[in-house]
N, CA, C and O of each residue as an XYZ file, in Angstrom:
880
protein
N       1.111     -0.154      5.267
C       0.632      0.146      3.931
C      -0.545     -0.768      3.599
O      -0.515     -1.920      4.032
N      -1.854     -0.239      2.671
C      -2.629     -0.812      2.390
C      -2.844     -0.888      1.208
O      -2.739      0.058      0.427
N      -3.259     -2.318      0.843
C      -3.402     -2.612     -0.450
C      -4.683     -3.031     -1.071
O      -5.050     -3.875     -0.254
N      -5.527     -2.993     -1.912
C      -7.221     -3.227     -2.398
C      -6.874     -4.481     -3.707
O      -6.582     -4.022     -4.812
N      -6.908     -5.703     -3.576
C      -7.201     -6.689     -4.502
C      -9.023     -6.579     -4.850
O      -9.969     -6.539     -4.063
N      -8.985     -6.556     -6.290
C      -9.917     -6.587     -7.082
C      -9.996     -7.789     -8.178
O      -9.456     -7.711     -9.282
N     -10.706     -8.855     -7.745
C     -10.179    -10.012     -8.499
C     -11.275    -11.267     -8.543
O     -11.000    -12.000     -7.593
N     -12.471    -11.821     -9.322
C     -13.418    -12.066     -9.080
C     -12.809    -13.735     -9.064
O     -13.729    -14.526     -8.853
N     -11.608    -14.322     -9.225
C     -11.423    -15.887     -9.529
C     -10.565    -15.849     -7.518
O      -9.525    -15.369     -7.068
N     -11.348    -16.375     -7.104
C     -11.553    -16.948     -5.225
C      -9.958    -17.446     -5.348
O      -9.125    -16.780     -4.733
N      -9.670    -18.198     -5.855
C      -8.217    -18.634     -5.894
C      -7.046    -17.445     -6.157
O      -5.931    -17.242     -5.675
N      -7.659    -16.942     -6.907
C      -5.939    -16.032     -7.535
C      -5.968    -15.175     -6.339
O      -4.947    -15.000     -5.674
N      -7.404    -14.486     -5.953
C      -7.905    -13.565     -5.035
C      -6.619    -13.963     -3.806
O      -5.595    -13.330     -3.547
N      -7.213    -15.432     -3.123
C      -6.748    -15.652     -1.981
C      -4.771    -15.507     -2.330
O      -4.059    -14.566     -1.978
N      -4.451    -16.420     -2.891
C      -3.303    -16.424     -3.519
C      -2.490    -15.362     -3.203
O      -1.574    -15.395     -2.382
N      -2.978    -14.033     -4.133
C      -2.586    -12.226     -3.671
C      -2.850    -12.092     -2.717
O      -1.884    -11.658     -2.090
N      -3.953    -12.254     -1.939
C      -3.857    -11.402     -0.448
C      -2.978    -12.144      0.530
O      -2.533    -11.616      1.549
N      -2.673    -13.813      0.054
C      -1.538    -14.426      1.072
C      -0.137    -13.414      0.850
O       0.485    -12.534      1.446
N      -0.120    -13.910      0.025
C       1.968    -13.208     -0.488
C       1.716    -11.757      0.004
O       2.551    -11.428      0.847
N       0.489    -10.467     -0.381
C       0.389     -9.321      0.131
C       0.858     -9.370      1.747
O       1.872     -8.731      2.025
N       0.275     -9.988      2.663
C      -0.052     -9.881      3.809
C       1.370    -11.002      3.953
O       1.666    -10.978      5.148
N       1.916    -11.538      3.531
C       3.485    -12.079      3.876
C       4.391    -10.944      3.802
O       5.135    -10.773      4.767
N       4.461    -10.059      2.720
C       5.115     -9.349      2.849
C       5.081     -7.717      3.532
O       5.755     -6.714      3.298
N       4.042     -7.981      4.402
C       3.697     -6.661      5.355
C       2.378     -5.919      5.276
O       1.987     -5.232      6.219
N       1.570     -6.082      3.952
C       0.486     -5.183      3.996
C      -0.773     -5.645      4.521
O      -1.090     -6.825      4.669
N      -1.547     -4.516      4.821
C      -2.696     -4.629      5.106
C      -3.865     -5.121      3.453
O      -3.804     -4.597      2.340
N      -4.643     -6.069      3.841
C      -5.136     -6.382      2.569
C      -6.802     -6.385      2.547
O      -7.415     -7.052      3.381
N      -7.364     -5.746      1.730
C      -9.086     -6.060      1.474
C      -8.656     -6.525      0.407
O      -7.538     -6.423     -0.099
N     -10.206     -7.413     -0.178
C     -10.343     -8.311     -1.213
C     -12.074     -8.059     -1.627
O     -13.134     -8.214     -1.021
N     -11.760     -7.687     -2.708
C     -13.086     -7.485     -3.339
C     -13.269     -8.600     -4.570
O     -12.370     -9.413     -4.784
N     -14.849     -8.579     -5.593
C     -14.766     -9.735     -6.500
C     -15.591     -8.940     -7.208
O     -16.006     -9.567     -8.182
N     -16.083     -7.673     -7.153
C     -16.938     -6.963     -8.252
C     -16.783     -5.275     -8.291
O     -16.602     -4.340     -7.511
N     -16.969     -5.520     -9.683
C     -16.770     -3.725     -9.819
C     -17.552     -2.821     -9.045
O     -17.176     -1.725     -8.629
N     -18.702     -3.371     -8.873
C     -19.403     -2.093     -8.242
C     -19.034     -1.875     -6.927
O     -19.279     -0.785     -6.409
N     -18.263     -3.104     -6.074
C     -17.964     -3.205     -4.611
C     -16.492     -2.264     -4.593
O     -16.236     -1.431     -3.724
N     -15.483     -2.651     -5.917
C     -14.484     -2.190     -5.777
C     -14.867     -0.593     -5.882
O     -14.519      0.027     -4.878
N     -15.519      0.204     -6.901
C     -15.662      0.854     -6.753
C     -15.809      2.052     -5.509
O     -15.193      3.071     -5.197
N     -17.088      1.241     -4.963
C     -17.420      2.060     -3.748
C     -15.865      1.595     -2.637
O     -15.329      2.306     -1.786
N     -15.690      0.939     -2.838
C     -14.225      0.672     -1.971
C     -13.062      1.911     -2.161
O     -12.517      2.718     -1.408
N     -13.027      1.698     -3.098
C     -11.734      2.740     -4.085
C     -12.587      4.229     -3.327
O     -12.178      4.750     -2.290
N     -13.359      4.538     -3.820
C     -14.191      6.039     -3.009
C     -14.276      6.337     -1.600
O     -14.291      7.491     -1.172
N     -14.328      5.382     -0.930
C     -14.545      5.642      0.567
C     -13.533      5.215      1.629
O     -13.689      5.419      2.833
N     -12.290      4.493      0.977
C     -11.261      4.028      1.964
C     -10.183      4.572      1.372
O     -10.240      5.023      0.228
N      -8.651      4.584      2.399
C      -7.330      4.401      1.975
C      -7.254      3.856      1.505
O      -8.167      3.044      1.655
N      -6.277      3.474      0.411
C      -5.421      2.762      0.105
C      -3.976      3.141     -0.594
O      -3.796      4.225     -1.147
N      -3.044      2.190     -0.509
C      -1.862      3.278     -0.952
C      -1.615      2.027     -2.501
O      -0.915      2.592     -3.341
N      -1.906      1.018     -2.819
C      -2.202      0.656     -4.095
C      -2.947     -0.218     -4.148
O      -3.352     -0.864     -3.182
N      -3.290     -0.397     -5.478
C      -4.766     -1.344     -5.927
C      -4.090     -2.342     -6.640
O      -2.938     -1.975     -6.870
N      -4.282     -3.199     -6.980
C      -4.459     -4.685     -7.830
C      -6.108     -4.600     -8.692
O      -7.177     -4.534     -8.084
N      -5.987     -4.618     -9.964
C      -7.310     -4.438    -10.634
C      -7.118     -5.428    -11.340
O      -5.978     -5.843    -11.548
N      -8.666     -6.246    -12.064
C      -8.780     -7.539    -12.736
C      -9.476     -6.653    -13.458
O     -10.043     -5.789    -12.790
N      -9.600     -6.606    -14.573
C     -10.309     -5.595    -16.442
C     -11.681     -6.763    -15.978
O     -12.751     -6.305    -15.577
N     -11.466     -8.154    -16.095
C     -12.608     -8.887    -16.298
C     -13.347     -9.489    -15.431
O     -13.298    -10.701    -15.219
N     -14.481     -8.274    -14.562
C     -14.783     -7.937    -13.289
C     -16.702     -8.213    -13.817
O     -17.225     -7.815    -14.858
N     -17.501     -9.172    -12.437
C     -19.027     -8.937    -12.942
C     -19.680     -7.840    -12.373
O     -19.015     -7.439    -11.417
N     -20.487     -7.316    -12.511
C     -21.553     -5.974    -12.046
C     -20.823     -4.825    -12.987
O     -21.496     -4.169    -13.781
N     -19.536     -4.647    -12.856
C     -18.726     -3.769    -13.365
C     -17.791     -3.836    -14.509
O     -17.622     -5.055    -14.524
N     -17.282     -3.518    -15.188
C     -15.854     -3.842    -16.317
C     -14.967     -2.837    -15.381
O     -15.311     -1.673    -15.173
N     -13.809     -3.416    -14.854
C     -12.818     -3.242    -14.656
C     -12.166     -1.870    -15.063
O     -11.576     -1.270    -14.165
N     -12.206     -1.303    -16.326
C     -11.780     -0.438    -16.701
C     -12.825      1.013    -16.367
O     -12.486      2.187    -16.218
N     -14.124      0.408    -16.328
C     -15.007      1.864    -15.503
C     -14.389      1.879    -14.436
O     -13.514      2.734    -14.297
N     -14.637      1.023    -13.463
C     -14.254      1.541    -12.106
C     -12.951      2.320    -12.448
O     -12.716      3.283    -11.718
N     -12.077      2.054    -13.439
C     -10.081      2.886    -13.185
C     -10.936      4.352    -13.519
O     -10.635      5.482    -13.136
N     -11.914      3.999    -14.227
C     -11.685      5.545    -14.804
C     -13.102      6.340    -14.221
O     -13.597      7.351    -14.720
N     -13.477      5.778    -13.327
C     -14.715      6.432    -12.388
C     -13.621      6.774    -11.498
O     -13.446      7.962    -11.229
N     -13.018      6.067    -11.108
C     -11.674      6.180     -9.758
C     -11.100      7.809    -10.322
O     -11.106      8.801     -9.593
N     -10.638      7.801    -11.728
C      -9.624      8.754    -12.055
C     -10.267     10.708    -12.003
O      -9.838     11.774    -11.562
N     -11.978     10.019    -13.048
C     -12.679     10.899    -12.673
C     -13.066     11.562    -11.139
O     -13.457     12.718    -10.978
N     -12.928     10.878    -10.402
C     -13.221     11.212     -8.760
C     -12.081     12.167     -8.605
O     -12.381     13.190     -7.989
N     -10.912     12.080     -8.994
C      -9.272     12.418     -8.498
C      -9.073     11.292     -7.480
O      -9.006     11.671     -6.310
N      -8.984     10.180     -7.673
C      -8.362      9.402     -6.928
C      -7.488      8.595     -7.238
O      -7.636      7.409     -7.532
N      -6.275      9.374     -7.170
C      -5.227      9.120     -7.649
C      -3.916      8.112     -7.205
O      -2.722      8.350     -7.384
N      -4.734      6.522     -6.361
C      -4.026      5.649     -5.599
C      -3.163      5.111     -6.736
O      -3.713      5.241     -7.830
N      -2.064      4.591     -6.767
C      -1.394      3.729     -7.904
C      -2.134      2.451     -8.230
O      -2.301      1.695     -7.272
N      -2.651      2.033     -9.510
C      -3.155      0.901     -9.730
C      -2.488      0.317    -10.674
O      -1.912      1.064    -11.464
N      -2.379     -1.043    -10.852
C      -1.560     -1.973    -11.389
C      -3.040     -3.254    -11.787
O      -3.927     -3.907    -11.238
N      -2.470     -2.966    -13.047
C      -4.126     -3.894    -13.669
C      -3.378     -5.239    -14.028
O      -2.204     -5.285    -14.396
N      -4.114     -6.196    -13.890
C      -4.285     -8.140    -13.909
C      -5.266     -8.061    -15.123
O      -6.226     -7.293    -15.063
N      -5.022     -8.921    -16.343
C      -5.847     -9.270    -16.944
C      -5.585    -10.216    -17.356
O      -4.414    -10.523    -17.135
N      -6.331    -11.143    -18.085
C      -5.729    -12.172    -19.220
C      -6.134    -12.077    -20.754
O      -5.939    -12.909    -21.639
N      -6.755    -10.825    -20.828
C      -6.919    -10.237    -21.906
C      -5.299     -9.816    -22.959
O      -5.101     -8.626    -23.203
N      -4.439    -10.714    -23.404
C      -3.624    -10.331    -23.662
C      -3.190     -9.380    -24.883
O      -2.111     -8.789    -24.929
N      -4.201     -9.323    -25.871
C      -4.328     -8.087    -26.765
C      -3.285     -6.706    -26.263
O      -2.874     -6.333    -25.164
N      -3.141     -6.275    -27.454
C      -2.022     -5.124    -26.774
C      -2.816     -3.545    -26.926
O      -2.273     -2.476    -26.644
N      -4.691     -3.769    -27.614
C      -5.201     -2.718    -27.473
C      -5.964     -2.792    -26.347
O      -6.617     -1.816    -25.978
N      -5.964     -4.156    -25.565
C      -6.362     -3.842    -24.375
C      -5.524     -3.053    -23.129
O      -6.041     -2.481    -22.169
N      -4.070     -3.193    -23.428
C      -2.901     -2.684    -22.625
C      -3.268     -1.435    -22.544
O      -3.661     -0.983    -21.468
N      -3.185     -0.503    -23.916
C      -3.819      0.603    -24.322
C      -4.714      1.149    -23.586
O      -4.543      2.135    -22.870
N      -5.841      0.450    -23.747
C      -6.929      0.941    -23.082
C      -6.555      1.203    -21.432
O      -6.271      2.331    -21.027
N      -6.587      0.233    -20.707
C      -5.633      0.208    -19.335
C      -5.243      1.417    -18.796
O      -5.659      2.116    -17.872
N      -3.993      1.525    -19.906
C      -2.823      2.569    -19.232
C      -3.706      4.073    -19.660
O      -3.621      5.097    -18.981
N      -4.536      3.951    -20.900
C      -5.190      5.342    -20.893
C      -6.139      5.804    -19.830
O      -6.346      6.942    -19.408
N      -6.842      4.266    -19.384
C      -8.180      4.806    -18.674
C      -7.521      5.086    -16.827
O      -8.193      5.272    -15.813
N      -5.820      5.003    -17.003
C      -5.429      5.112    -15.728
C      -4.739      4.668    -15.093
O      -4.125      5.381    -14.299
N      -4.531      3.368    -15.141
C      -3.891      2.456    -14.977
C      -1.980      2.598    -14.826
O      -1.334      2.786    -15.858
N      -1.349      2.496    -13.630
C      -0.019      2.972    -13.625
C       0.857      1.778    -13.909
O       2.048      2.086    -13.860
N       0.674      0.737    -14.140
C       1.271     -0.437    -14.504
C       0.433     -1.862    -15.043
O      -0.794     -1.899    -14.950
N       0.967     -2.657    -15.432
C       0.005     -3.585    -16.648
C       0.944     -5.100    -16.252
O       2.166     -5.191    -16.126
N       0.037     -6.048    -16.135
C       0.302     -7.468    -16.198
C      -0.569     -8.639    -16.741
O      -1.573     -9.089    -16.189
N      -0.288     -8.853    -17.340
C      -0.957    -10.386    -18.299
C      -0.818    -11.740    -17.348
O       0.227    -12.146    -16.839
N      -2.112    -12.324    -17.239
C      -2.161    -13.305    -16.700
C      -1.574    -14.631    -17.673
O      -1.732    -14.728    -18.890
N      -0.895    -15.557    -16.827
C      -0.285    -16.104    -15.861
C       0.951    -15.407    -15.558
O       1.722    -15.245    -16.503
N       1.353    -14.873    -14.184
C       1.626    -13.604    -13.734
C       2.732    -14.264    -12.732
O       2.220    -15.129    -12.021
N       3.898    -14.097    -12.541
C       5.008    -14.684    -11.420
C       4.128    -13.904     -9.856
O       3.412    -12.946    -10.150
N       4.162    -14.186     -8.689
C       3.821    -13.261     -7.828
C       4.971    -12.644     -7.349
O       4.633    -11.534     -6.937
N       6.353    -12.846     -7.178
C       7.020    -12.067     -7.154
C       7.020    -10.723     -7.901
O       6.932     -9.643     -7.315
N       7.138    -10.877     -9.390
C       7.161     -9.603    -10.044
C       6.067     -8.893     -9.927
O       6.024     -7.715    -10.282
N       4.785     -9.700     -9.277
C       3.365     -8.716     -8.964
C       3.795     -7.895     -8.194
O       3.886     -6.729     -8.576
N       4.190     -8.265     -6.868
C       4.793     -7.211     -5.579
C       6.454     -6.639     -6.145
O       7.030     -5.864     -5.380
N       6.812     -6.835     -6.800
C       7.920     -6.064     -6.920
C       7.538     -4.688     -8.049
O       8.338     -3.791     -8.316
N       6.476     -4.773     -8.463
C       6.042     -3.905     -9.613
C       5.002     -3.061     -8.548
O       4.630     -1.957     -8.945
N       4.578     -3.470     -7.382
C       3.144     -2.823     -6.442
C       4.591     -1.834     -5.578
O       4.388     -0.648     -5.319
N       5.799     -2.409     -5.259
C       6.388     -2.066     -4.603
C       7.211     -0.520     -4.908
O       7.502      0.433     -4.185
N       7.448     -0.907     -6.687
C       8.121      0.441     -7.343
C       6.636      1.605     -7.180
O       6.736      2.782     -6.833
N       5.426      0.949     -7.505
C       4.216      1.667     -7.449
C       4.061      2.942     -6.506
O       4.126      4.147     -6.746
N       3.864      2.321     -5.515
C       4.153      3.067     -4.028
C       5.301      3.919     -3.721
O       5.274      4.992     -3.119
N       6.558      3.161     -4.328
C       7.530      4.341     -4.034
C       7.667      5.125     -4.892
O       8.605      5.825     -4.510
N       7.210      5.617     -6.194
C       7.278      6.334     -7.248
C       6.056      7.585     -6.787
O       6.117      8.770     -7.112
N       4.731      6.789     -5.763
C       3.775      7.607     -6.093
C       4.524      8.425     -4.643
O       3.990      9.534     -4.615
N       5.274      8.344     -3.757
C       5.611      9.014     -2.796
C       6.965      9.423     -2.714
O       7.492      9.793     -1.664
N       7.515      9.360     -3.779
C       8.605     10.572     -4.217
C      10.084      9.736     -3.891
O      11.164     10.327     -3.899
N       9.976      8.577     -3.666
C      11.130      7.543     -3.415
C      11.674      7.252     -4.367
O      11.012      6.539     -5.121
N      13.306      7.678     -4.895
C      13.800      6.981     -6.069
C      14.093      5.681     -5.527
O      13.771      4.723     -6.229
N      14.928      5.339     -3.831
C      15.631      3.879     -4.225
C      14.743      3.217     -2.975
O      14.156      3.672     -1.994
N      14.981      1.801     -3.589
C      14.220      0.445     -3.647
C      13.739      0.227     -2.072
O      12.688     -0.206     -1.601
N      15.476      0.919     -1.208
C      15.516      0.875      0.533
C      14.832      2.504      0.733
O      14.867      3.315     -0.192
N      14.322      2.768      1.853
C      14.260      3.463      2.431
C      15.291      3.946      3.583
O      15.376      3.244      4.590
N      15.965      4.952      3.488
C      16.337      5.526      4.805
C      15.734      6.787      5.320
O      14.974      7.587      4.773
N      16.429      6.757      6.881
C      16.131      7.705      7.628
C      17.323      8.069      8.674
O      17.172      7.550      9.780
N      18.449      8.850      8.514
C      19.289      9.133     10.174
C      19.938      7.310      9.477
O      20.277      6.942      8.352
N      19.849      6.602     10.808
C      20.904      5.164     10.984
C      19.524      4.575     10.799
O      19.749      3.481     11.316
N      17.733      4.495     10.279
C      17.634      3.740      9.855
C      17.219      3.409      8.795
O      16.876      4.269      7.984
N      17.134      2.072      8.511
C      16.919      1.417      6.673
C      15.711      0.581      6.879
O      15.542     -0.023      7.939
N      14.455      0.503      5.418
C      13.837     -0.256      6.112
C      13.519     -0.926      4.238
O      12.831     -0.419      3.352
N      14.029     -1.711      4.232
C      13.724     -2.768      2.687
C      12.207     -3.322      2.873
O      11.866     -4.023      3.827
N      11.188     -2.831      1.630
C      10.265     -2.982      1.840
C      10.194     -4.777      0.758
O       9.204     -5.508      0.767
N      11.393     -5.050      0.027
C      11.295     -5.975     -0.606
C      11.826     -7.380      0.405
O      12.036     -8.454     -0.158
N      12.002     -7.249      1.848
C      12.755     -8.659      2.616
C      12.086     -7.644      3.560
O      13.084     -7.044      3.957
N      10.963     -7.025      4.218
C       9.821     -6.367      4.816
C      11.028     -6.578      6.050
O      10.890     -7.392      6.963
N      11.966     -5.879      5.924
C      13.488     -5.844      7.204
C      13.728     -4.215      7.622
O      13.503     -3.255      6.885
N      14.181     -4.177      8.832
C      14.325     -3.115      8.887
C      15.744     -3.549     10.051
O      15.939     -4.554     10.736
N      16.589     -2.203      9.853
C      18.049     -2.061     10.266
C      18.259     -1.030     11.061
O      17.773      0.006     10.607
N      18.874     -0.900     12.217
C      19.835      0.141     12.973
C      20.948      0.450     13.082
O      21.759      0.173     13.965
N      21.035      0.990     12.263
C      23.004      1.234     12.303
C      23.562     -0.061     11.774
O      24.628     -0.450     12.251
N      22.882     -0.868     10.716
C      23.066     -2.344      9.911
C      22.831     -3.188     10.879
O      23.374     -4.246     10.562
N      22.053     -3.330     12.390
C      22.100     -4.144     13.054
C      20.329     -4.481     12.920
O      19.575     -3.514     13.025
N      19.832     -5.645     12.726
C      18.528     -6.063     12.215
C      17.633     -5.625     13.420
O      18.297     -5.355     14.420
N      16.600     -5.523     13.525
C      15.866     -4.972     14.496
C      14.466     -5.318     14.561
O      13.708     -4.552     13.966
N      13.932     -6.366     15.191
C      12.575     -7.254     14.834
C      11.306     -6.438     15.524
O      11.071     -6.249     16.717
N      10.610     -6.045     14.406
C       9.182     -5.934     14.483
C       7.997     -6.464     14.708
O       8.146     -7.678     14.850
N       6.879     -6.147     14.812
C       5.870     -6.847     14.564
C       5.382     -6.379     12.942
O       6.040     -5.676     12.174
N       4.115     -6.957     12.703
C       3.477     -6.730     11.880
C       2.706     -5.603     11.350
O       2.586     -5.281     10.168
N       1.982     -4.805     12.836
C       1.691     -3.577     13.077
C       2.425     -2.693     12.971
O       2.055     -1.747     12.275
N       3.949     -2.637     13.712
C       4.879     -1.929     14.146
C       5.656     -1.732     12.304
O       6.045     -0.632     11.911
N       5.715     -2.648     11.673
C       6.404     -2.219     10.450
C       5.278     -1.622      9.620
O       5.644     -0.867      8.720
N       4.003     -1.822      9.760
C       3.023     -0.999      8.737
C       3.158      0.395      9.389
O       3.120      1.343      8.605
N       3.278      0.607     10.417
C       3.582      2.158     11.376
C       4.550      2.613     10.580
O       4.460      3.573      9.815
N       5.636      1.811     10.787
C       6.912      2.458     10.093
C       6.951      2.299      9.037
O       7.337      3.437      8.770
N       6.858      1.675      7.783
C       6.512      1.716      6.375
C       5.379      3.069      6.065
O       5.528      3.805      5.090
N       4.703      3.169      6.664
C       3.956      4.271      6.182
C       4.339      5.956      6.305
O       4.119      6.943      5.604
N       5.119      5.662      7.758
C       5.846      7.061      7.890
C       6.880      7.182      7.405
O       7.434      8.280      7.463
N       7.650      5.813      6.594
C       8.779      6.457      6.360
C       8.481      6.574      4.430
O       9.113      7.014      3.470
N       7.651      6.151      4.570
C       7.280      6.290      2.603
C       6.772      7.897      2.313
O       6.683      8.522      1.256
N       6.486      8.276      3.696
C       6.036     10.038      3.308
C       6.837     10.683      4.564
O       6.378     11.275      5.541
N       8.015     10.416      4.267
C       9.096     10.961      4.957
C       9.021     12.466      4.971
O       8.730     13.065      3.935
N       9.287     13.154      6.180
C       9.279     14.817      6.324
C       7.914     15.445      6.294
O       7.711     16.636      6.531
N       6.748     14.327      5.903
C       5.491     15.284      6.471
C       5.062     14.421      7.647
O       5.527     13.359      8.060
N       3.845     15.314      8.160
C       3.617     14.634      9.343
C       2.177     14.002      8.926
O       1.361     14.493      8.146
N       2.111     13.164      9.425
C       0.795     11.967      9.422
C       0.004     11.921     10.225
O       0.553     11.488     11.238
N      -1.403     12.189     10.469
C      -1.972     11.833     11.409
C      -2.657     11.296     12.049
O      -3.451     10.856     11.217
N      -3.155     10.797     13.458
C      -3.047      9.349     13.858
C      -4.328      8.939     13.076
O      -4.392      7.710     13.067
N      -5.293      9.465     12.466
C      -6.452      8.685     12.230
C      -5.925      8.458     10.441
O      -6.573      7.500     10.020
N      -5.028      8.997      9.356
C      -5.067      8.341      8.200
C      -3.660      7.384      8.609
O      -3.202      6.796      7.629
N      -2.904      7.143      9.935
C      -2.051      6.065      9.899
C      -2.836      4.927     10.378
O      -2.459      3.771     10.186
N      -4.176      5.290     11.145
C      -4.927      4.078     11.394
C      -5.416      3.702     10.084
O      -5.561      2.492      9.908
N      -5.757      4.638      8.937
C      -6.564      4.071      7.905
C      -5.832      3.148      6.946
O      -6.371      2.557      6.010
N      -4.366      3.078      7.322
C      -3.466      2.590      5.952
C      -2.543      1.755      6.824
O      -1.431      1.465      6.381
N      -3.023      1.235      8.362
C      -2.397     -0.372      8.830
C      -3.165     -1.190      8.953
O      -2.739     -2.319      9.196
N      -4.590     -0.974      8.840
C      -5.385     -2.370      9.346
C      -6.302     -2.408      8.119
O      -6.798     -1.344      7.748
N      -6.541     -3.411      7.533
C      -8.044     -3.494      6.464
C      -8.995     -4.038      6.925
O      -8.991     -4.773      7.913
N      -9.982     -3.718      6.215
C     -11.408     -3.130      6.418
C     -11.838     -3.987      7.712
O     -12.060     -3.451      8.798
N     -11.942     -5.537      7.457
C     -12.296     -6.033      8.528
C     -11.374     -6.314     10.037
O     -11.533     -7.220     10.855
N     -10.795     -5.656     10.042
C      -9.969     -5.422     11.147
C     -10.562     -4.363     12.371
O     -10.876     -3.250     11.949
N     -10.672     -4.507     13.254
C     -11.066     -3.951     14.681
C      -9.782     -2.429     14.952
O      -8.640     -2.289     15.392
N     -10.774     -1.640     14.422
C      -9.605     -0.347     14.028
C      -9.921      0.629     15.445
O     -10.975      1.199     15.728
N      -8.684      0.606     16.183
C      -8.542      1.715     17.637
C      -7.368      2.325     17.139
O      -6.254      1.809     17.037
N      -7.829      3.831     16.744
C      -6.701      5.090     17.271
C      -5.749      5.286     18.378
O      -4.851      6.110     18.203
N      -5.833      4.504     19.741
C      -5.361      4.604     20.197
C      -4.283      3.958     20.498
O      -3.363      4.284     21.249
N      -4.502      2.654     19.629
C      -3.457      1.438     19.874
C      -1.831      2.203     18.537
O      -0.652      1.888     18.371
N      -2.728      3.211     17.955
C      -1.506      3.896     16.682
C      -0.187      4.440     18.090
O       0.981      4.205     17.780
N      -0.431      5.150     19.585
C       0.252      6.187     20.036
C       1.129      4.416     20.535
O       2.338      4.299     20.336
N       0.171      3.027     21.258
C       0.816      2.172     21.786
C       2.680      1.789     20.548
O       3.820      1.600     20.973
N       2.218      1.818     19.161
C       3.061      1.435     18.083
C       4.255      2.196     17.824
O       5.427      2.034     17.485
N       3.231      3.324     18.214
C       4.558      4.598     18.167
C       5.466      4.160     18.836
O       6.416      3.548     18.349
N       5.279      4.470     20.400
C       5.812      3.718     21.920
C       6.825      2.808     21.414
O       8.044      2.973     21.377
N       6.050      1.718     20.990
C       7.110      0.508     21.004
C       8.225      1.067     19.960
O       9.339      1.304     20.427
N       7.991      1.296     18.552
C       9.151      1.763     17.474
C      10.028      2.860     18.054
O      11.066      3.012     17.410
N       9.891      3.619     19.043
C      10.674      4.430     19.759
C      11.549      3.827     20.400
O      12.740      4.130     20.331
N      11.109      2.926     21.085
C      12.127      2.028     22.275
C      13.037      1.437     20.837
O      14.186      1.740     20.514
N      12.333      0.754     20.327
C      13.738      0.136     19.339
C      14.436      0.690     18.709
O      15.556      0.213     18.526
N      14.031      2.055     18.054
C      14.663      2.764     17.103
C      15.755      4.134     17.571
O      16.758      4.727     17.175
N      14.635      4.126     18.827
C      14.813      6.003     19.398
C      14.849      6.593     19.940
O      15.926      7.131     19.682
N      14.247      7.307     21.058
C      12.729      8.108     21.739
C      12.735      9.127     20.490
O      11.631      9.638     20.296
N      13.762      9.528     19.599
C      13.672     11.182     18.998
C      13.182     10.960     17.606
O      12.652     11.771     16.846
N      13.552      9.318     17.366
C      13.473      9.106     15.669
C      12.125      9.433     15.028
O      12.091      9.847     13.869
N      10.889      9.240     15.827
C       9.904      9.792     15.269
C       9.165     11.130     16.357
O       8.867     11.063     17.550
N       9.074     11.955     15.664
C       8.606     13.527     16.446
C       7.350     13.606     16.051
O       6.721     13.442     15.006
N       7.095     13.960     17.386
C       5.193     14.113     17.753
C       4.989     16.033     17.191
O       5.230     17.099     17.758
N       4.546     15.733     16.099
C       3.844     17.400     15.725
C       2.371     17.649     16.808
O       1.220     17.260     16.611
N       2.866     18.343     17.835
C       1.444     18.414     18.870
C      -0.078     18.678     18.085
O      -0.375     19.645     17.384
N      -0.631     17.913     18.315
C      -2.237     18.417     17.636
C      -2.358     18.206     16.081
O      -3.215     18.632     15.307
N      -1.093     17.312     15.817
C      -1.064     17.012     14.270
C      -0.888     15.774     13.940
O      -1.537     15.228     13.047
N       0.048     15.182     14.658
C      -0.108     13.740     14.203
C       1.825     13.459     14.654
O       2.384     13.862     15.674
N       2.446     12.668     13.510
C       3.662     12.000     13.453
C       4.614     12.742     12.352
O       4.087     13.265     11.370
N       5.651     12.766     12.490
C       6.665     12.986     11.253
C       8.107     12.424     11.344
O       8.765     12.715     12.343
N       8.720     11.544     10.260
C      10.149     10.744     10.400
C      10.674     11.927      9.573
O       9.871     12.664      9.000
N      11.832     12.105      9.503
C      13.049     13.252      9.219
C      12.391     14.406      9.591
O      11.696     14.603     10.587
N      12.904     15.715      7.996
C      13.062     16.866      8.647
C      12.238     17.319      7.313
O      12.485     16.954      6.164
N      11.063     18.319      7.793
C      10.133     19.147      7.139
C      10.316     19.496      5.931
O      11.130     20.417      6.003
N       9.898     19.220      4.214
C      10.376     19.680      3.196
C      10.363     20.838      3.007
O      10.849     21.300      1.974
């Protein structure tokens, strides 16, 4: 899963993309509206982190240049604007969740976490599939309750297929939503990930749609 921090203070910035990338995601880091912008338009992402008090840009154009586009990633806005007609503004111009700075980072990722599973049709917190479970909040995953160690790659593989459970994915938007931007991105290393999550999980648990890509369960 990939995530877009938008956040012009170098500290808070780094801060979020540590704990992001502790707990499994792929992370870009932007510091201006006009960058986030063109970011938000031309890449994956499966949620955003937005700062309202952004230079080149205000924060709230880019949500609502984003919304105007139809780009409809889950965003979760940072401000320290604590006014409650700024909240307002926010959630109108788009915005799927709201936080006032000074901000716990736990409840940041536990609020990015409901984000993602709300925007992909997940009521509960775990994911299953068949015998497996994969808690995106302790980034763990289980076989038949027996723990089962990943890599870093290997759980963004499986976090992504199992958050859009029953369709099939294919290999070039699962490359777009495990590695960020500055990452050395090969399509081919997606079939190596597959490979390996098979041996641990399967050979059957994930099914190759020929000429289409990947799919975990069974077709909606």
């Amino acid at each position: 899963m990939r995530v877009l921090v938008v956040e012009d203070e170098a500290q808070l910035s780094e801060q979020l993309a540590g704990a992001l990338t502790r707990a499994g995601y792929a992370v870009d880091c932007v510091a201006d509206g006009e960058t986030a912008e063109f970011m938000g338009q031309t890449e994956g992402y499966d949620a955003v982190v937005l700062d309202l008090g952004l230079p080149k840009m205000d924060g709230l154009a880019v949500l609502r240049r984003w919304r105007e586009a139809g780009i409809r990633v889950p965003v979760l806005v940072l401000t320290a604007r604590g006014s409650w007609h700024e909240k307002v503004q926010g959630i109108d111009g788009g915005a799927d969740d709201y936080m006032a700075k000074p901000f716990q980072m736990e409840e940041v990722l536990a609020r990015l976490r409901a984000l993602i599973r709300r925007s992909g049709g997940q009521a509960s917190p775990e994911l299953r599939s068949g015998a497996v479970a994969l808690d995106p909040r302790s980034s763990s995953v289980t076989l038949d309750g027996v723990p089962v160690k990943l890599t870093g790659h290997e759980f963004r593989v499986l976090s992504y297929l199992m958050h859009h459970c029953g369709r099939v994915v294919s290999q070039g938007e699962l490359t777009e939503h495990i590695y960020s931007q500055d990452s050395e991105r090969d399509s081919n290393t997606v079939e190596v990930f597959i490979g390996r999550l098979r041996r641990k999980l399967g050979a059957e648990f994930i099914e190759t749609v020929r000429g289409l890509g990947y799919r975990i369960g069974e077709a909606p």
